[in-house]
N, C-alpha and C positions, 0 to 999 in steps of 0.2 A: 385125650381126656382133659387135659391141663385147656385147653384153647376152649374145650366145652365149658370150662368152668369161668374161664374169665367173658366170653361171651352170657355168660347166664348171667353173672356179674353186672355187665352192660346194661343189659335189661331193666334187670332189678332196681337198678341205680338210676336210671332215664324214669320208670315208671315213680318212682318214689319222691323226684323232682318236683316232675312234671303238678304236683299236685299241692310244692310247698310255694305259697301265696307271696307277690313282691315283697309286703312286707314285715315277714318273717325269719327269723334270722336262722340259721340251721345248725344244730347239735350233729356233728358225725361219730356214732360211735365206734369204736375200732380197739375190737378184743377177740377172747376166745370165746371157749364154749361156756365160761361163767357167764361173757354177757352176750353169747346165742343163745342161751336158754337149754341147755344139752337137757334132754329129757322131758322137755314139756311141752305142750303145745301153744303157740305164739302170742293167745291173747292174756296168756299167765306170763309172759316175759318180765321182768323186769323195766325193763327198755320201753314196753308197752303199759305199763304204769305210770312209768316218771312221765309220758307224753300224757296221760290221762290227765297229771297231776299239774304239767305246766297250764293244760289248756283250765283246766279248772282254777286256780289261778291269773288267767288271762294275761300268761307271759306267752308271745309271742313267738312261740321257737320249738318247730319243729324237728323232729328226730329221726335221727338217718343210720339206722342199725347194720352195719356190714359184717360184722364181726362170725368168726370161724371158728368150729370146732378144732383142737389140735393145733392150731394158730404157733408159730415160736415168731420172736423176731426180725429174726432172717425173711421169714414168709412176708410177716407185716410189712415191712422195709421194701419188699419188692412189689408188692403192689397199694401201697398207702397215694404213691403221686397218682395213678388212675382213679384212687376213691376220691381223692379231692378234686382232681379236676374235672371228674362227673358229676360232684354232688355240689362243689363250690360253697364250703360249711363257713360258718363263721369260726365256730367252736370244735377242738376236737378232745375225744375222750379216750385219751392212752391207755388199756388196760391187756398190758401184755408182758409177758415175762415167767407165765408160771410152768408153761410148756417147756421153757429152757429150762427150768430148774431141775423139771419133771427128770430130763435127759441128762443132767449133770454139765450141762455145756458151763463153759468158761467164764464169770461174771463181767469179765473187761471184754468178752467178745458181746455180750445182753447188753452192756453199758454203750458201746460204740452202736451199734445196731440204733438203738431207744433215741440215744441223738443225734441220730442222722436222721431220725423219723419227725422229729421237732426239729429240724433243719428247714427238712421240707414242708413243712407248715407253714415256719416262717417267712417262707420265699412266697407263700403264698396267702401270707397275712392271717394264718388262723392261727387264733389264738391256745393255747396243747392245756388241757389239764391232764396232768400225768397221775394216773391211778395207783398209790402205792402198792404194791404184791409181797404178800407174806409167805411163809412156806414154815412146816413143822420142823421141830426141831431134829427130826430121825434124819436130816440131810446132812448134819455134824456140825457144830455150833460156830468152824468156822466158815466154811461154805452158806450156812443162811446168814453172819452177818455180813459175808462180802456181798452175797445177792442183793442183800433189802435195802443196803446201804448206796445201794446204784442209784435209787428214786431220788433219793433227798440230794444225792450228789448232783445229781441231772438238774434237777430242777434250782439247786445255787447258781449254776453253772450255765444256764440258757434261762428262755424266756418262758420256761412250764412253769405253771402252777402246779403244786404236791396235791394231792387229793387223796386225805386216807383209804385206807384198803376196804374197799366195799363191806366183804365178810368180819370187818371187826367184831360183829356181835351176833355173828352167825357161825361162825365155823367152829365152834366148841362147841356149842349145842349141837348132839347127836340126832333131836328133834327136829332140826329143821337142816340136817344133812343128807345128802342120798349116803347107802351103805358103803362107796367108796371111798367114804372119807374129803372127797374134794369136791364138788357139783352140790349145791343148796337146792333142794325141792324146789315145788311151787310152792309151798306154805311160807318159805322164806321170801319171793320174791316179793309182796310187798314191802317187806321189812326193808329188804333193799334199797328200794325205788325210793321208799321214804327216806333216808340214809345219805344217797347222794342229791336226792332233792334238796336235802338241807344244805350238802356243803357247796351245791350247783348254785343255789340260788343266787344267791350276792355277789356270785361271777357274775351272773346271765342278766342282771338289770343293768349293769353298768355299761 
């Protein structure tokens, strides 16, 4: 099953290429099911706006969505050097960590995991914006600040850019949350798209 998966992988990744123009520079993004779009179907994505939004703007930069439901770390880390050396991104868009929290894992095992995944970017010249990830306070107030407090660490400490947490202005609003509390509708993902388009932008001209 696993071998099926990373072969479909292959695929996906070669066709999605195959179609991004010399020159155009490539966004890979690489998360969970926040930025799979768990629940909706593809042309509501998020993901699939912010590309609506760059090309309407006539910025240059294609986007390259690999990103998994159920996603932790661990997972990311082991197959993040196959997404880049398929997709060959300029940019990459770190949005992972909430799966481990989900599970209670270790914050210094999320924290090693996260930079070893901007390691390997670095090796490979792409430049990481790391997605901050927030978590509710029922996880116990000292378990979510060692978590959140991983991002801003990471990113002093290596060559990531910090990029607030997508859901800033969505995850309190009931209205634009699905009923379990964690996954935003479609009616959110605009908001979204717009959201990191702003804080994407004046990375992606430079």
């Amino acid at each position: 099953m696993k071998l099926k998966i990373i072969k479909s992988l292959v695929i996906i990744l070669f066709l999605q290429c195959v179609y991004a123009s010399d020159d155009q520079r490539i966004l890979l993004i690489f998360g969970d099911s926040i930025s799979a779009g768990y629940g909706m179907s593809k042309e509501n994505q998020w993901s699939v706006l912010l590309q609506d939004k760059l090309n309407n703007e006539n910025l240059k930069v294609k986007v390259i969505n690999v990103s998994v439901s159920g996603e932790t770390t661990s997972g990311g880390l082991s197959r993040l050097g196959l997404a880049i050396n398929s997709t060959k991104p300029d940019y990459l868009l770190l949005e992972l960590g909430g799966n481990d929290a989900l599970r209670g894992y270790p914050p210094k095992k999320i924290s090693s995991n996260l930079s070893e995944m901007v390691k390997i970017a670095d090796s490979s010249n792409v430049k990481v914006f790391l997605m901050q990830i927030r978590i509710p306070p029922n996880y116990g107030s000292r378990y979510q600040k060692a978590f959140e407090l991983i991002y801003s660490s990471i990113a002093s400490e290596t060559s990531a850019t910090l990029i607030p947490f997508m859901l800033e202005h969505v995850a309190l609003n009931k209205d634009l949350m699905l009923p379990d509390g964690i996954h935003p509708k479609a009616s959110a993902q605009p908001l979204i798209a717009d959201y990191i388009y702003f804080q994407l932008k004046p990375l992606l001209i430079h």
